[in-house]
N, C-alpha and C positions, 0 to 999 in steps of 0.2 A: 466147871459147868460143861455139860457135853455140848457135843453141837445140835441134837434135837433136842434139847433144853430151850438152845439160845434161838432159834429157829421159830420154837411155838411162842417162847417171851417176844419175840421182834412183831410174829402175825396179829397177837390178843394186845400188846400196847401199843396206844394210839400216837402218832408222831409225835413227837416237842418241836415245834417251829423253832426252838432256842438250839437243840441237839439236834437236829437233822444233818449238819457238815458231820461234824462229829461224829455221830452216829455211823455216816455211811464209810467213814474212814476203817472204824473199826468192825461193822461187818466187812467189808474188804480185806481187812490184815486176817481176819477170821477164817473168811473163802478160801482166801491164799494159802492160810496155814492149812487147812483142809485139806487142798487139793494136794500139797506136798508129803502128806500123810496119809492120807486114803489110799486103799486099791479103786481099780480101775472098775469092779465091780459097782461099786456107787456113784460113780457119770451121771447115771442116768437121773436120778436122786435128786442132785446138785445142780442139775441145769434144771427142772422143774422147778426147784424150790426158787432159783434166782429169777425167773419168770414172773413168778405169783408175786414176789418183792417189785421186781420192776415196774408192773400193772398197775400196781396200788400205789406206788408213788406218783405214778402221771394219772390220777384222777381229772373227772372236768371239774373238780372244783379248784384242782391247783392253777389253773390254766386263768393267766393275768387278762383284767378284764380291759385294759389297753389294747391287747391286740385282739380282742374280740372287737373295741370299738375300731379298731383300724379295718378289721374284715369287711365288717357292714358299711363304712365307708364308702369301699373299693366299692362290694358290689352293688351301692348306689348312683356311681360315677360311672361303671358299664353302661346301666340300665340309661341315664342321662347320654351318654354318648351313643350307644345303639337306638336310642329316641330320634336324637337330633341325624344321624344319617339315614336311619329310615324316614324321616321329613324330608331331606336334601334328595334323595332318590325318587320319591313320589313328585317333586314341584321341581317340574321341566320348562319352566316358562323361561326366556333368554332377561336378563336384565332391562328395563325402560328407559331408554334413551329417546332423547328429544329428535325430531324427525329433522335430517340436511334440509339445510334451503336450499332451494330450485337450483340448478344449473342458468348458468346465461353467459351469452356469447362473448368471448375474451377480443376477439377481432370485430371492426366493421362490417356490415352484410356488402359491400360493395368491395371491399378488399379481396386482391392478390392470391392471399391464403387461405382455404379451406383447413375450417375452424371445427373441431368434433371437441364440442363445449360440452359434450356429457361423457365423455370419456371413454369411448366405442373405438379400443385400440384393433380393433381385428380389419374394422373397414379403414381405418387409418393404414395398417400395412398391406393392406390387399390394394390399395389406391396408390399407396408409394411403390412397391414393389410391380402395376403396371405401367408404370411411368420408366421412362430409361433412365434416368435419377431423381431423386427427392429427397428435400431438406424436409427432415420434419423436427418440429419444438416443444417439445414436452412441458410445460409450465405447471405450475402452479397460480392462481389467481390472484393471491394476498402478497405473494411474493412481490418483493421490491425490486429485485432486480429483474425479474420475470416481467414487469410491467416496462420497469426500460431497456428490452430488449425486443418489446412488442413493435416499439416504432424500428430501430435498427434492422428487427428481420421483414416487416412492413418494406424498408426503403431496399433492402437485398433480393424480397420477388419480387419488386417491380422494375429491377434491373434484370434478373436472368431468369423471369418467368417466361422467354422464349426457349430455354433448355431446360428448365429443372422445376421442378411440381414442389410447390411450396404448403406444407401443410401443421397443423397444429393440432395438439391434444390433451387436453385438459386432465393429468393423471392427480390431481385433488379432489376429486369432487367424492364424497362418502359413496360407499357400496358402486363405483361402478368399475366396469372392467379392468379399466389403467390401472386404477388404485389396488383392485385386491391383486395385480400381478405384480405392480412395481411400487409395493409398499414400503420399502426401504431407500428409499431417493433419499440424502442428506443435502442436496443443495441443488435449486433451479436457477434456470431452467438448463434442460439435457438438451444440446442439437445435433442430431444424426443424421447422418446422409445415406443413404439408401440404393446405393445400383441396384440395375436390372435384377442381377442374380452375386449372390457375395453375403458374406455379414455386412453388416454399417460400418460406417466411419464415423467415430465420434470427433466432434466440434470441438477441440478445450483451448484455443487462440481467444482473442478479445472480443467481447459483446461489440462488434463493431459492426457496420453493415461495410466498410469496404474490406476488412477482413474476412467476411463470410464470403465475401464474391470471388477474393483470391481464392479461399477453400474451393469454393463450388468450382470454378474455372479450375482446380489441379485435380478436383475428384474426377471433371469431364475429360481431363487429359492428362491422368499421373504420370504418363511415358510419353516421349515424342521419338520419334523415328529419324534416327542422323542421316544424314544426307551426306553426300560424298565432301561438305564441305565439313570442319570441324564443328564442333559446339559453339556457342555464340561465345564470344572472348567474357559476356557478360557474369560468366557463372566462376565461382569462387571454388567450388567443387561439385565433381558431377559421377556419374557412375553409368559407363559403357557397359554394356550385355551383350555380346558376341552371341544369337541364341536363333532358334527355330521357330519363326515366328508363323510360320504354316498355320492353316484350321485345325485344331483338335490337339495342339502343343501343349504339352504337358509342362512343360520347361519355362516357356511363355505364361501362360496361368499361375504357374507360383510365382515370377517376379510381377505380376503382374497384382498379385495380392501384396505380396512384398513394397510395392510403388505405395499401394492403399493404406497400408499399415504406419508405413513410414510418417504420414499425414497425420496420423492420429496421434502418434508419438512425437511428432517434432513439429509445433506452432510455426519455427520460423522456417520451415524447410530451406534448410542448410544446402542441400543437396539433390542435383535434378539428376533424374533416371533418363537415360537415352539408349534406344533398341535400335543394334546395327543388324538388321535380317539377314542371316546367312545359314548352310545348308550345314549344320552339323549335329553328328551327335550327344553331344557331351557342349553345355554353356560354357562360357567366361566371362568373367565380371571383371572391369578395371576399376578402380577409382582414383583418380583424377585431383590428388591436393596440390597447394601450389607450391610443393618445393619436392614430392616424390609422388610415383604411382603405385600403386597397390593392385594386385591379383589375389580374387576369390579362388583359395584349392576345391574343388570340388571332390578332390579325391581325397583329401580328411576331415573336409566339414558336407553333413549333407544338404541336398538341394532342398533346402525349407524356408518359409519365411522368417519364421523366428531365428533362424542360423544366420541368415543371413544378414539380418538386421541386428545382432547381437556384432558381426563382425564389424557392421559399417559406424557404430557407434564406439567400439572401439579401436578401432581407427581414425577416425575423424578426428582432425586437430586444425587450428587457424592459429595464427600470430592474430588475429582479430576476431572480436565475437562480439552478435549481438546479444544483449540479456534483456529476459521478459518475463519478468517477475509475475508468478501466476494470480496475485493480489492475496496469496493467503499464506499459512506459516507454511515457508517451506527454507531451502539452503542454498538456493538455485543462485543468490545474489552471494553470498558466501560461499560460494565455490568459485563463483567466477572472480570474486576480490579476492587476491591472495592476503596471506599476513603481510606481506611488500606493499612498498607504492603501488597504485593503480591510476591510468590515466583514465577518464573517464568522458569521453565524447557524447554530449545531449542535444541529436537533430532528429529531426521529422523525416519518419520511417514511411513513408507512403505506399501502404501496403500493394499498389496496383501500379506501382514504378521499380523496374528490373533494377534500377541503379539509384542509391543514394551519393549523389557525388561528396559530400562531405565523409561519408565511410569509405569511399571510395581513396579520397588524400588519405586518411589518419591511416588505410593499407599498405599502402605505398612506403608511407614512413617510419611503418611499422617493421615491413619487412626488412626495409632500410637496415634499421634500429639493430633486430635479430641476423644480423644475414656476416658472421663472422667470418665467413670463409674468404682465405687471401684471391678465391676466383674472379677478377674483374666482371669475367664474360656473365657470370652467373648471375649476380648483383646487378649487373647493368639489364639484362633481362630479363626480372623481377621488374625493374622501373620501368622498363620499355612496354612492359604486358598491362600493368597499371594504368599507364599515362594513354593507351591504344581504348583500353575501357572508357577513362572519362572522354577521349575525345570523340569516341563514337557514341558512348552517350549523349554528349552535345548537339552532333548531327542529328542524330536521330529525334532527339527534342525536338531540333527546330524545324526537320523534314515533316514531321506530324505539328505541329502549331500550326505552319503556313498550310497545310493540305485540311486542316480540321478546323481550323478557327476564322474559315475566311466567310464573312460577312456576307449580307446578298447586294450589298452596296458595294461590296468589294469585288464582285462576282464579274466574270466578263462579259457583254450583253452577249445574246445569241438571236439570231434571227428564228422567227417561230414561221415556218411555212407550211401553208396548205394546203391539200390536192381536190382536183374535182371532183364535185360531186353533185347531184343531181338536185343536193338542200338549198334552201336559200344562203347566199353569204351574212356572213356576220362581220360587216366592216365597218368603218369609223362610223357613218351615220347611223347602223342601226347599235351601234355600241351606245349612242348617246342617248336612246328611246330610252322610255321606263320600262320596267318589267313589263314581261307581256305582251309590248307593242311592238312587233314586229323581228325580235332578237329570242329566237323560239330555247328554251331551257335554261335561260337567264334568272338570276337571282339579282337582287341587290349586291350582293355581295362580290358576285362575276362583271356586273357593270363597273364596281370601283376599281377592280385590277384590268377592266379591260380598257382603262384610261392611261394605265401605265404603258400601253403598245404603243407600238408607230403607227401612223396612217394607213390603212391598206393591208395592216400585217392580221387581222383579227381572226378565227378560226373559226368554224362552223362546230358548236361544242358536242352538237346531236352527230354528227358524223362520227368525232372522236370516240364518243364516250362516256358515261360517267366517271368512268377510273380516272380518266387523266384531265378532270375538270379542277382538280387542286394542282394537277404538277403543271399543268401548262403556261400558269402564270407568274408562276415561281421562276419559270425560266430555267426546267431542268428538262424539257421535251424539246429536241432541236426539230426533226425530221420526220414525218411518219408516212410510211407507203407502204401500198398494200402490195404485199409478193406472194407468187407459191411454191417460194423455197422456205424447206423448214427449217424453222429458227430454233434456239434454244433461248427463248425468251421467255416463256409460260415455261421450262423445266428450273425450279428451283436447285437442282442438282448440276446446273449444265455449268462449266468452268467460269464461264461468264458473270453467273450469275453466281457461285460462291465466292469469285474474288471479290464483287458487290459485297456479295454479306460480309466476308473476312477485313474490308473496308472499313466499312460502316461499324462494325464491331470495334475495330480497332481505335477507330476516332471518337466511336460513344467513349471507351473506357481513359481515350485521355482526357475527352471533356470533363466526363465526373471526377478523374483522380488529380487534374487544376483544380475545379472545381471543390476537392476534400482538401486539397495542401499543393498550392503551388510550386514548382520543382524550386531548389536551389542548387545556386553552382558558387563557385571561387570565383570571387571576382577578379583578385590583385593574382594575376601569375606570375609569381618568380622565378628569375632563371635559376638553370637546375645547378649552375656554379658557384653557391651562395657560400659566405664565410663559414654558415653553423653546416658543420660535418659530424652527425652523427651515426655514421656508417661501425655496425660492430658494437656499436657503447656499453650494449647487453653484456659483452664476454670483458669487459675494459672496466664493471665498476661491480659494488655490492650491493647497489639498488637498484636490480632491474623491474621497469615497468612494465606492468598488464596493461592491455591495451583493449579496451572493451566498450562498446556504445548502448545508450539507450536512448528510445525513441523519447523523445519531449513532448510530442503529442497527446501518452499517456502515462508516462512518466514524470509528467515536472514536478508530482514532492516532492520526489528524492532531490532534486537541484534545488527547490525552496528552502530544502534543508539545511543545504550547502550555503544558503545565505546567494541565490542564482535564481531569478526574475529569467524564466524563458519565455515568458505568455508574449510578453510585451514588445518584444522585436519583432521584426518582418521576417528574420532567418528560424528564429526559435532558434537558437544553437549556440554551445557554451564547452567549456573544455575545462576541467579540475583534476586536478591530479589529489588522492584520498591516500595516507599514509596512515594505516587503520593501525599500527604496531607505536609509533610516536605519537598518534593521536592528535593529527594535524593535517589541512588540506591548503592546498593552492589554487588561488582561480587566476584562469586567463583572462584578462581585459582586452577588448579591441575588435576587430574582427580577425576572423575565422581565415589563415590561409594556410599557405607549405610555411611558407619561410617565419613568419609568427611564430605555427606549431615547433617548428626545428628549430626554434631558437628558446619558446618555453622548455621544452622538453632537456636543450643544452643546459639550461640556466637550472635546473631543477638537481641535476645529474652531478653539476660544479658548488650545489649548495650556496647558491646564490638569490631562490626566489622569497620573501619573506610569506611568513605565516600568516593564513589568512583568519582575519575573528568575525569575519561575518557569516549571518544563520539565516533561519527566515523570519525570527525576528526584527531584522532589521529592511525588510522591504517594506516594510505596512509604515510610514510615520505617525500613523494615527493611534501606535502603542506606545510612542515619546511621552504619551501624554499620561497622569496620576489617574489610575483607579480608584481612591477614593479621596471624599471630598465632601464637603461640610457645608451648608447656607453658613451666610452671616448671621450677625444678629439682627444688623440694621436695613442691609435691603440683599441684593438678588445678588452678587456679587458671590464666587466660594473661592474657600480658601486649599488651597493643597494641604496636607499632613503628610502624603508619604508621596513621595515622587517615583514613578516608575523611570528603571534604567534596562538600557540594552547595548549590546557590545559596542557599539559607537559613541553612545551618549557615556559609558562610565568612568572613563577615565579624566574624560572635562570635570565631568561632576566631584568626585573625591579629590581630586586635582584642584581644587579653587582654594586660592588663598585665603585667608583670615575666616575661613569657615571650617567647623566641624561638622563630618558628615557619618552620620551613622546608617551603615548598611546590611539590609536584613535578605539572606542568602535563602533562597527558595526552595522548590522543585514541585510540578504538579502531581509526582508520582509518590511525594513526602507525605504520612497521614497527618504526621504532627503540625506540619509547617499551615494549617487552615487556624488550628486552637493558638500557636505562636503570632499568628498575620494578629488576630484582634487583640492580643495582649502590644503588641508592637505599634501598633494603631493606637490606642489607648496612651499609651507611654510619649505619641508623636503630637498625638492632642494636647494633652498636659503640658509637653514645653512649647507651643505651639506660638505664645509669645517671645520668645528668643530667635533673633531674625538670624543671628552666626551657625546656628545647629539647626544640620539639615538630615533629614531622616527621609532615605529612599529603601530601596528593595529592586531585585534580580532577579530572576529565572536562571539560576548559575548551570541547570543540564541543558538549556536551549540555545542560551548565548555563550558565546565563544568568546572568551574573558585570556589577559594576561597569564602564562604560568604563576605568578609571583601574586595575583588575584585570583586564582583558581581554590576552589574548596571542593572536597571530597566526602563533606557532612553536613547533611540538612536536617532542621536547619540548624544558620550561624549567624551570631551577629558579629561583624567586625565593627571596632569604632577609628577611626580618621582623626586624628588631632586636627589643633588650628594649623599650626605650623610647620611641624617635624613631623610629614607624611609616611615616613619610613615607618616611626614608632609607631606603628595600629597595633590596636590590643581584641583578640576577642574573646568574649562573653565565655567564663569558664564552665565547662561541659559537667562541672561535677555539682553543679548550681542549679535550684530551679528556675526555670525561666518565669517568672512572674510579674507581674509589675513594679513591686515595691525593688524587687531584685534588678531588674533593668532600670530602674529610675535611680537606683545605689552606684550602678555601673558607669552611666553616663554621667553623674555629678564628679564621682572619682575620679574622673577623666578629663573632667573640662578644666579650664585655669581659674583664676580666683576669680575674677570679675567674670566670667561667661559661668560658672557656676553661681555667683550672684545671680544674675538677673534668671537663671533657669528654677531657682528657687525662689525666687517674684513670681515666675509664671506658673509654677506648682500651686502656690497661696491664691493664686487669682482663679484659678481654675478648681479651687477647693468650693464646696456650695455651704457645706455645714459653718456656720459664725464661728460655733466653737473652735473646729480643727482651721479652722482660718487664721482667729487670733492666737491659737498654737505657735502656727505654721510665721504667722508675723514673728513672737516672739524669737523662734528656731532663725528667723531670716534678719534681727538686728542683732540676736549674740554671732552669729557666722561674720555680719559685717564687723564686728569689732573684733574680729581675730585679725581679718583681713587686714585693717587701721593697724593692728600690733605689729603683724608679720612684715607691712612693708614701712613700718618704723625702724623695725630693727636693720631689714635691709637701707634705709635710709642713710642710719648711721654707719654702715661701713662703705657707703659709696661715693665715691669723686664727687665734683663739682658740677659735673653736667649731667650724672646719674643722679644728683639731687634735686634738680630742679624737672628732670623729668618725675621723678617719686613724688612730688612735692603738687605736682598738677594732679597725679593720681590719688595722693590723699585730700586735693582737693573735693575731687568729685565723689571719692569715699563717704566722708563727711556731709555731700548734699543728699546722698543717698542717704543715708544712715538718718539722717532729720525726715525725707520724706516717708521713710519705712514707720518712723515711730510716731510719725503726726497725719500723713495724707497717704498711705499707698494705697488709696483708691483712684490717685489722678494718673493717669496711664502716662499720659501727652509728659507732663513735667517728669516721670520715672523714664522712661520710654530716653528724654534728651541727655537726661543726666547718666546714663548707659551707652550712651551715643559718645559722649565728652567723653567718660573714661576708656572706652574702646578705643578713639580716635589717637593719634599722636599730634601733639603740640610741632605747629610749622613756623611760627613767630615768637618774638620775647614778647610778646607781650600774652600767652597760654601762659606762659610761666606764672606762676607766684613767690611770693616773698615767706622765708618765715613767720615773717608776721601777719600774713593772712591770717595763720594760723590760729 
């Protein structure tokens, strides 16, 4: 067949859906064979004709009507979604929210601080920023801590609202200013303090109001100006500036932001800035630790704050440091506790006292401790610098006590004299007139102080004055006369009168800082030639101690922890040494001195002090006592089921003779050990009549327990035999803990006779008759094994093993009748349990064979 044969036969027959592969295979082999035969003349021919094929095969009828229904699908889902965003586009309206309630005042209207309770941060900084500094407080309202800080910065401006503008700003309140700027606050309240001109300094020390006063007193003075004499011996380390301190000092202004900075970075300010003014070009900085000095190169680090402050933190080091836990997750306390021993000193840090003399000893002995160098002179000058601190601390105490604490009864009289004048006098007789009569600007109030004068001495109070109508009585106006030389008495600037105010200031701040926490000192001084010599010990052993303090003021968890009660003493102060690597700590007993300390600290070193097991479980007595507990039947009276123990109580408790004690191993952080507590309870009910098995329970993560009673998995039950305390068995882990499973465990365990009577008190505690008389039956075949078993030991025992045996199957036997005739009489089961438990003290306990 030619090929325009097979060509018109392919266009006139109509496809076979059966032959269409087929088909197309062999007009293919066809084309092909074509093309390989033809001239080139017929191209043109052969791609027409393969066209007109091709057309006809993709008809719309061949075209699956699946994806016709997918097409119309699609552009039904357009048409649905370009609907729905032409809706979203036309409806402009913001969402309906329910309207903020009102703004209201976070502070008193008679208070200190001005309060912008709506949240108007612009006048808040335009008001702080006229001020020569201001604290201001950012709260929130609902906040909790925000509300106990309201009293705190309440009691801080009314201490230093004569220097520093005290303000508040409400940044919660919906749509107003604070909030849409300072939308991301994660925790209130914020406290910034504010100079003249500067960024702020932020507050992150303790919500405390005597802590805020120290702040605000180093923001008003982060630099002092040295004096031709040294720095005061009171400082630990300090940092000299050799620097230009002229108007317009460029050099000045950065450490002087530098001072600021440092505040905001370091709560306990470690470190005091001191500006020695001198004419140069180029600064220098010393600093000042107490075993080398340190110089700032200006010529490869540059003069900035942050350079600077990056240097002086990595430089800083003490043999002693205080730690102040920011109260949130941080490493601050694990950094300062090494993996090693750490000594741990807990006294009352009185934020507004230069010296804590108890950090003050634990330095001394510290440096002691560290100080390896064979230099006598060096060592001895360490102590001599120390010991110059506390004693001028001392003085200095008791120079301000007697100048600031002296009474007006203690006060020495003064004579009050008057000068002429042309008023009536105001003396004894008209002192004694009533208001009015005759004693011109008198009050009741001036009658009654004017009884406290001498005869004769009384003033004419219209001549003085009103001003000096409250001091004259008081006895702080000796003399007054009129001169016309000028005074500097009305200039609040005049020498006079600032040493006045630098007084009075000084004495306010130690009335209030007695008044927060009384100082403490050492009372017992020993001489400095004592036996314990631990000079060097640090380079002498493999356990050298960190020596670090926290304040007990607001720190005493961490001591409660420790099983260390600091509230309750007069000193607040406690000393432990923490062995975070052994997993053990030591506390000091007694009081607080050198020689104590240096002789714990010996004792510790020579592996001599014993381990301590007490926590803060063990300060409360009132947790000795069973959390749960049952009414009687018959009156008011409850009974224990599980007895709470704690590191004191538990080794009495497991430790008691002719009892078994079954102990159930806790932790409050265990999920399982809440579903274990009332199957264990359940299990303490049911034997609840066997008075020898005693069923308690532990806190094993809070109480500090023997190695040898220490568990590592909660929970656990251990069980305690009667006698052979060693043998404790505990509860196997590959078991469920259930009741019938722990009630298997403790029968297992106990001996014949105390498993007797614990299977009495299972049957009595059973309520159903049926499993009752079960449980009877199960509890007279058990007694007659018991009858068999100590028959047979009977027969192979001596003559004094059988007359004890022999009392024992007596009481078998009573039991055995009461079980299968009366075990509902308690009182007679109850004696005859009693008798067999008991040992025979007489021959006449004994019985004869023929009892029998």
């Amino acid at each position: 067949m030619s090929l325009t044969e097979r060509l018109a036969k392919a266009a006139n027959t109509p496809p076979d859906p059966y032959q269409e592969s087929a088909d197309d295979n062999n007009a293919t082999d066809a084309i092909e064979e074509t093309n390989s035969n033809c001239s080139t003349d017929s191209d043109h021919n052969e791609e027409t004709t393969r066209q007109v094929i091709y057309f006809e095969e993709l008809g719309e009828n061949d075209i699956p009507t699946f994806a016709i229904r997918m097409l119309n699908m699609c552009r039904e889902l357009a048409i649905i979604c370009l609907l729905m965003i032409t809706y979203a586009a036309l409806t402009k309206d913001p969402p309906k929210v329910s309207r903020a309630p009102p703004a209201y005042p976070f502070f008193s209207k008679d208070s200190v601080v001005t309060d912008w309770y709506r949240g108007e941060i612009t006048k808040a900084i335009e008001q702080a920023r006229s001020s020569d500094i201001a604290f201001v407080m950012f709260y929130a309202p609902w906040d909790a801590e925000s509300q106990a800080a309201r009293q705190e910065f309440e009691t801080a401006a009314a201490y230093m609202s004569d220097y520093v503008t005290f303000t508040a700003v409400n940044c919660w309140q919906p749509n107003s200013e604070c909030r849409n700027q300072y939308s991301k606050v994660y925790r209130w309240p914020v406290l910034i303090a504010y100079p003249s001109h500067g960024r702020g300094v932020q507050y992150n020390g303790p919500i405390s109001a005597p802590h805020m006063i120290r702040f605000l007193l180093k923001v008003c003075n982060p630099m002092t100006r040295l004096d031709e004499e040294r720095p005061i011996i009171f400082e630990d380390a300090y940092l000299i500036a050799n620097i230009d301190a002229s108007p317009g000092s460029v050099h000045f202004a950065v450490l002087y932001t530098t001072a600021l900075k440092y505040l905001e970075k370091d709560p306990l300010y470690s470190i005091s800035f001191y500006v020695d003014p001198v004419v140069t070009s180029e600064p220098l900085l010393y600093l000042h630790l107490w075993n080398e000095t340190l110089v700032y190169s200006i010529e490869e680090k540059e003069w900035r704050p942050d350079d600077i402050l990056q240097w002086l933190f990595k430089s800083f080091h003490q043999v002693t440091a205080w730690v102040a836990p920011i109260g949130s997750k941080s490493v601050m306390l694990s950094n300062a506790i090494q993996e090693g021993p750490s000594l741990i000193l807990f006294t009352p840090k009185n934020p507004l006292q230069s010296v804590t003399d108890y950090y003050k000893m634990l330095q001394g002995i510290a440096r002691k401790y560290y100080s390896c160098e064979d230099n006598l002179l060096i060592n001895n000058s360490h102590n001599i610098n120390v010991q110059l601190q506390r004693s001028a601390n001392v003085l200095q105490y008791s120079h301000l006590k007697a100048k600031c604490t002296m009474g007006k009864e203690n006060m020495p009289k003064m004579k009050i004299t008057s000068h002429l004048t042309p008023q009536t006098w105001t003396n004894r007789s008209q002192c004694g007139l009533k208001p009015g009569k005759g004693c011109p600007g008198l009050d009741h109030k001036m009658i009654e102080s004017c009884l406290e004068l001498q005869p004769n001495k009384c003033l004419d109070f219209n001549s003085i004055g009103p001003q000096y109508l409250g001091r004259v009585c008081e006895g702080k106006v000796q003399v007054i006369y009129k001169t016309s030389m000028v005074t500097g008495d009305k200039d609040p600037r005049s020498p006079v009168n600032l040493f006045k105010l630098w007084t009075r200031d000084k004495c306010k701040e130690f009335v209030y800082r007695e008044n927060f926490q009384p100082s403490i000192f050492e009372k017992e001084l020993e001489p400095n030639n004592n036996i314990h010599n631990i000079s060097g010990l640090a380079c002498k052993t493999n356990r050298s101690l960190t020596f670090v303090a926290m304040d007990s003021l607001l720190y005493y968890h961490f001591a409660e922890r420790l099983g260390i009660d600091v509230t309750s003493g007069k000193e607040k102060s406690s000393v432990a040494i923490i062995n975070e690597k052994a997993e053990s700590h030591y506390i000091m007993k007694g009081t607080i001195n050198n020689f104590k300390l240096t002789e714990f600290i010996e004792m510790f070193s020579n592996n001599q002090l014993p381990r301590s097991q007490e926590s803060f479980t063990t300060l409360n007595s009132y947790q000795n006592v069973a959390h749960v507990t049952r009414r009687g039947r018959q009156g008011d009276k409850s009974k224990i089921f599980v007895k709470e123990l704690d590191s004191t109580s538990f080794l009495h408790t497991i430790l008691q003779k002719n009892k078994a004690v079954v102990v159930f191993y806790y932790s409050k952080q265990c999920a399982f050990c809440s579903g274990i507590s009332y199957i264990f309870l359940s299990v303490s009910q049911k034997l609840s009549l066997v008075e020898d098995v005693l069923f308690a329970r532990v806190d094993g993560e809070t109480n500090i327990l023997p190695w040898e009673y220490t568990m590592y998995t909660y929970p656990t039950v251990l069980f305690f035999p009667t006698r052979e305390k060693s043998e404790s068995r505990v509860f196997p882990f590959n078991i469920a803990m259930t009741v019938p499973n722990l009630v298997r465990f403790v029968l297992t365990n106990l001996d014949s006779c105390r498993k007797l009577q614990a299977m009495w008190s299972l049957c009595q505690n059973t309520k159903l008759e049926m499993e009752k008389s079960r449980c009877h039956t199960s509890l007279q075949a058990e007694t007659l094994t018991v009858i068999d078993r100590t028959l047979r030991e009977w027969r192979r025992s001596n003559k004094r093993q059988k007359q004890m045996l022999l009392h024992t199957l007596k009481q078998l036997r009573q039991l055995h009748l009461l079980f299968a005739y009366s075990p509902q009489h308690h009182a007679a089961v109850r004696n005859a349990f009693n008798k067999l438990n008991s040992k025979p003290t007489h021959s006449v306990d004994y019985t004869t064979k023929d009892d029998l």
